[in-house]
MMTF fields as JSON, N, C-alpha, C and O atoms, coordinates in Angstrom:
{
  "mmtfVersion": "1.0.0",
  "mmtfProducer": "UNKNOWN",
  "numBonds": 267,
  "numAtoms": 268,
  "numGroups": 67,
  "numChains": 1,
  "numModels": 1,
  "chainsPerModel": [1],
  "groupsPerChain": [67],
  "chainIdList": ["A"],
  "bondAtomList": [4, 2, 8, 6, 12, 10, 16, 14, 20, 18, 24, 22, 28, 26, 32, 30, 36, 34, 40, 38, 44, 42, 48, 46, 52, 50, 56, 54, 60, 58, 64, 62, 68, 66, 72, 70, 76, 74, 80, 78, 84, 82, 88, 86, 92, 90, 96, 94, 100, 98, 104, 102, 108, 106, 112, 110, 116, 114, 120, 118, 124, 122, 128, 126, 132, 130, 136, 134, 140, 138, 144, 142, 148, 146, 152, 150, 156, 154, 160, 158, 164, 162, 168, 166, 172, 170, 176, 174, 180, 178, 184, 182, 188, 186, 192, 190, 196, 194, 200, 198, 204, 202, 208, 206, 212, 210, 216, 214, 220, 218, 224, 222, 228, 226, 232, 230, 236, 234, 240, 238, 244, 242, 248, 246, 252, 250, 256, 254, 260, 258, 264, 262],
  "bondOrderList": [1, 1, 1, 1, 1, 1, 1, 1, 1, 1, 1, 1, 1, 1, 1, 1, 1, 1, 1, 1, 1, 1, 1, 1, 1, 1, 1, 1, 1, 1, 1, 1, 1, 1, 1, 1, 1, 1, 1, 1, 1, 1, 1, 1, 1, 1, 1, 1, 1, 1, 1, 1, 1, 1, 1, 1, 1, 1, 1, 1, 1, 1, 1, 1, 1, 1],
  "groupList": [{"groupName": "UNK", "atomNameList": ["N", "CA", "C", "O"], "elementList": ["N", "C", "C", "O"], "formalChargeList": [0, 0, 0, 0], "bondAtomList": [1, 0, 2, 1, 3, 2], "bondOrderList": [1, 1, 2], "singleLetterCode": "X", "chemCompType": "L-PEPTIDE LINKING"}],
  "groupTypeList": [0, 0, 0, 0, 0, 0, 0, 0, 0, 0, 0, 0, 0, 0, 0, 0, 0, 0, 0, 0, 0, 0, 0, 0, 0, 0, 0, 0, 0, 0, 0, 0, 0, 0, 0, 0, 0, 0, 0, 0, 0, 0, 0, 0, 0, 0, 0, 0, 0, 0, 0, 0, 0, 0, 0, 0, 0, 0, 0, 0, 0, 0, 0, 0, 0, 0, 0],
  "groupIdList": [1, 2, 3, 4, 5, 6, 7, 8, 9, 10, 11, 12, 13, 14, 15, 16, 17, 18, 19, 20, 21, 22, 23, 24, 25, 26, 27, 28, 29, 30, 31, 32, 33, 34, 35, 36, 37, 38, 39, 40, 41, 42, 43, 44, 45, 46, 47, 48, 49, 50, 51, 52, 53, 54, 55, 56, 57, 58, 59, 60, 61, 62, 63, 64, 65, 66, 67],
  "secStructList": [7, 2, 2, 2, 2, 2, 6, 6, 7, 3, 3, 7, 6, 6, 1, 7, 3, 3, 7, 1, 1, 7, 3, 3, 3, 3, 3, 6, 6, 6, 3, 3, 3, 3, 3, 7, 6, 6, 7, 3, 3, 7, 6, 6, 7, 3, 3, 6, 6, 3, 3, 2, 2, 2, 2, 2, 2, 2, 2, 2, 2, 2, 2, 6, 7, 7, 7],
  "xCoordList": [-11.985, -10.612, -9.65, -8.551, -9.763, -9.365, -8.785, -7.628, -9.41, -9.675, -7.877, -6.82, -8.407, -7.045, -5.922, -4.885, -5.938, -4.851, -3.931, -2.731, -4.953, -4.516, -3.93, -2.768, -4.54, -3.973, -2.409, -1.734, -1.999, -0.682, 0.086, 0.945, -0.109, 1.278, 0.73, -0.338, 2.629, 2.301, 2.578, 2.961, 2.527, 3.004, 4.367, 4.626, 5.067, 6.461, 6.374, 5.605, 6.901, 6.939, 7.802, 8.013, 8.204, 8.724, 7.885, 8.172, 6.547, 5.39, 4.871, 3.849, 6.373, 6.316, 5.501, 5.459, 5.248, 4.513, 5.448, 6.343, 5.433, 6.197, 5.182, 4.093, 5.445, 4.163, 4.874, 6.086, 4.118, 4.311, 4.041, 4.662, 3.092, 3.155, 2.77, 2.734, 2.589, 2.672, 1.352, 0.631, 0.794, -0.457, -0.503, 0.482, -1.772, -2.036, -2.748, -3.919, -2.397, -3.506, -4.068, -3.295, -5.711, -5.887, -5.053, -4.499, -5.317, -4.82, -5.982, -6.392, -6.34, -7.518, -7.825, -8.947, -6.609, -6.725, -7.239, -8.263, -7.125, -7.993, -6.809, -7.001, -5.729, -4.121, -4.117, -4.694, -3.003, -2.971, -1.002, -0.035, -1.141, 0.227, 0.747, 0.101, 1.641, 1.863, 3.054, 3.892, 2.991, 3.915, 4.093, 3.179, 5.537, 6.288, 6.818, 7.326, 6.817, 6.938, 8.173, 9.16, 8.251, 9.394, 9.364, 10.337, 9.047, 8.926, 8.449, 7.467, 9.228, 8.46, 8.323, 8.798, 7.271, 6.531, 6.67, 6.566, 6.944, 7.207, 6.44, 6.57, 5.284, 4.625, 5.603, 6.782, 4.355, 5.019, 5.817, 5.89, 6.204, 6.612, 6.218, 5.671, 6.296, 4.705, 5.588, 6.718, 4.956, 5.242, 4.118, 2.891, 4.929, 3.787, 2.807, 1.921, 3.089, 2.027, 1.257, 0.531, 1.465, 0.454, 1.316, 1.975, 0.981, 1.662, 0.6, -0.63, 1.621, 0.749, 0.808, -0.144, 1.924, 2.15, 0.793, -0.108, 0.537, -0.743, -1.8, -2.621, -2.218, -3.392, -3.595, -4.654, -2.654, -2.708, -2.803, -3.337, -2.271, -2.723, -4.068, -4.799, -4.521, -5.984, -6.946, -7.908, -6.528, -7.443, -7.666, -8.557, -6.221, -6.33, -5.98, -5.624, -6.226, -6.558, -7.868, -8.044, -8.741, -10.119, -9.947, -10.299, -9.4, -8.88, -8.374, -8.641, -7.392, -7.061, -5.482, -4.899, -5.237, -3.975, -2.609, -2.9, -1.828, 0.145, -0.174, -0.639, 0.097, 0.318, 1.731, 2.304],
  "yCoordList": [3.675, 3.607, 3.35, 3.882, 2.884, 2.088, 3.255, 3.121, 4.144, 5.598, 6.243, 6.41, 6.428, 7.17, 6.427, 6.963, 5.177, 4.498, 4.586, 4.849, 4.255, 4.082, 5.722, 5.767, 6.826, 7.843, 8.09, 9.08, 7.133, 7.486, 6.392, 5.766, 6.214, 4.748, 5.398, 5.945, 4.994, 5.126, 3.596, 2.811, 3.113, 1.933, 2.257, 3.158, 1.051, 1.062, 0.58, -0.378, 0.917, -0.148, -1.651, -2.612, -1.501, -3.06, -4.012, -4.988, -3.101, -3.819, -3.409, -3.65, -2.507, -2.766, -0.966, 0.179, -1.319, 0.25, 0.798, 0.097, 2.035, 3.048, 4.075, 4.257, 4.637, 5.683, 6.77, 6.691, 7.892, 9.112, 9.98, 11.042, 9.688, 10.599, 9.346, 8.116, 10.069, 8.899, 8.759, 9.55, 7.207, 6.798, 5.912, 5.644, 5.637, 4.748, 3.402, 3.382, 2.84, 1.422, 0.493, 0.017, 0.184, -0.47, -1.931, -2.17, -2.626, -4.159, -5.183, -5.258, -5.794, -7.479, -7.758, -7.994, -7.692, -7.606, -5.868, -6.046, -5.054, -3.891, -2.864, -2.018, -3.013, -2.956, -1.424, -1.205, -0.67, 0.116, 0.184, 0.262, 0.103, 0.207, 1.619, 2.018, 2.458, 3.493, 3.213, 2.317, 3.953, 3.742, 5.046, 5.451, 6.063, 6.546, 7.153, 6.274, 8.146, 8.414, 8.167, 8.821, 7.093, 6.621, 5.269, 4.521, 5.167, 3.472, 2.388, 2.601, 1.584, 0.122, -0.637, -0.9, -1.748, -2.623, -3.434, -2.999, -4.775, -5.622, -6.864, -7.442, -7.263, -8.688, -9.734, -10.019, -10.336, -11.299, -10.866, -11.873, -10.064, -9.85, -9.256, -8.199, -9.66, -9.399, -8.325, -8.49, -7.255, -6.2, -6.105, -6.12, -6.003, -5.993, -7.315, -7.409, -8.205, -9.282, -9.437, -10.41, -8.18, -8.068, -7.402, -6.37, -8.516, -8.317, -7.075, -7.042, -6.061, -4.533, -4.37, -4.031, -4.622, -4.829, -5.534, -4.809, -6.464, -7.433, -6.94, -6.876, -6.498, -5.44, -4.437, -3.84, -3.963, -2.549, -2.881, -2.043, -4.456, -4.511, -4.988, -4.683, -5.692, -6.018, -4.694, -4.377, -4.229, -3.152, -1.075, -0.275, -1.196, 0.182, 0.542, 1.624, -0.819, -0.583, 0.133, 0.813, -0.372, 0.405, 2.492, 3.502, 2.302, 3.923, 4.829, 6.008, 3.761, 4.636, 5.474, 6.382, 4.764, 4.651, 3.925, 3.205, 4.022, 3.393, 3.811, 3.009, 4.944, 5.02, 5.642, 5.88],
  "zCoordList": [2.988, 3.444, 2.305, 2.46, 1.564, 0.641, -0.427, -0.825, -0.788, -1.174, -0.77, -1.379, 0.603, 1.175, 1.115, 0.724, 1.461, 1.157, -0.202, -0.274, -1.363, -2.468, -2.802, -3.208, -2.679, -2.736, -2.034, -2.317, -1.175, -0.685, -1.366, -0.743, -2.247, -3.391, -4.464, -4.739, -5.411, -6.486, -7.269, -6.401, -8.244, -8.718, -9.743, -10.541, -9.285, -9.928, -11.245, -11.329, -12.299, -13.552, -13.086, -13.825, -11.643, -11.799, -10.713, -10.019, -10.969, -9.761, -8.205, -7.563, -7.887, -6.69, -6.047, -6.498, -5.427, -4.626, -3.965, -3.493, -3.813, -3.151, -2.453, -2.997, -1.471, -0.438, -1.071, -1.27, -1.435, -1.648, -0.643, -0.615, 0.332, 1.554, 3.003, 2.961, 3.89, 5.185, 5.054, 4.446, 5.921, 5.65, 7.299, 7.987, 7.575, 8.312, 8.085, 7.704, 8.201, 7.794, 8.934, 9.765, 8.977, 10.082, 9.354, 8.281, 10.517, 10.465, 10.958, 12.117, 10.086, 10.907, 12.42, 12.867, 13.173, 14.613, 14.978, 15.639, 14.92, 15.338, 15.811, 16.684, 15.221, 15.107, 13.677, 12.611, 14.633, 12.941, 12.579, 13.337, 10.987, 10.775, 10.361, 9.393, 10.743, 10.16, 8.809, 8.916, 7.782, 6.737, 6.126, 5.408, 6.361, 5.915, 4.488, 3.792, 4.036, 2.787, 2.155, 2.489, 1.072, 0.285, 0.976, 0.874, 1.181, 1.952, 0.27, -0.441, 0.12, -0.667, -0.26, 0.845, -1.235, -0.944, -2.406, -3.552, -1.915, -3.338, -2.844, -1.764, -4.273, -4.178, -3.515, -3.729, -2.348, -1.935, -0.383, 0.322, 0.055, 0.932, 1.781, 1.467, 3.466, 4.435, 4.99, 5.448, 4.893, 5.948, 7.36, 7.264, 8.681, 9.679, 9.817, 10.666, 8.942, 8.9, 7.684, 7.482, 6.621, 5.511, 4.302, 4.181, 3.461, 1.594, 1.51, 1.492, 1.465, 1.282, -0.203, -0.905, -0.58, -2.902, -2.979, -3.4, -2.745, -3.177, -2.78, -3.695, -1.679, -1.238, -1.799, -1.604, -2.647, -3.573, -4.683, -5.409, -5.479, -6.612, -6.571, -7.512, -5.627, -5.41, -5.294, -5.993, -4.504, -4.404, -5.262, -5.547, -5.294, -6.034, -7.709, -8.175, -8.456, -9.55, -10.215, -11.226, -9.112, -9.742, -9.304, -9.913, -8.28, -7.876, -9.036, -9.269, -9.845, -10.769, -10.527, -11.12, -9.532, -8.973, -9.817, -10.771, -9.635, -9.631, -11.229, -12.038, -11.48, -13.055, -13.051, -14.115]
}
């Protein structure tokens, strides 16, 4: 999952993620979030319930992603 996700952000030089195309994301409760192309995301701030900036720097550095 993690895969597709990271394929829809790119990373900002001022940290923050931006979606390049629309994406879905499940959520912990069994919940999904949809997110929109051009949409941001800045550390620290919960969208839907979930710091999505921080989930993307956690997770889609190894992807090879936000360049």
């Amino acid at each position: 999952m993690a895969d597709d996700v990271c394929s829809a952000f790119r990373r900002n030089a001022n940290g923050s993620w931006t979606s390049v195309k629309g994406v879905t994301i499940s959520n912990n409760s069994g919940g999904t979030i949809q997110i929109g192309p051009g949409m941001t995301f800045t550390r620290g701030v919960s969208f839907m319930g979930i710091d999505l900036a921080t989930w993307l720097d956690q997770n889609c550095a190894a992807f090879g992603t936000g360049r």
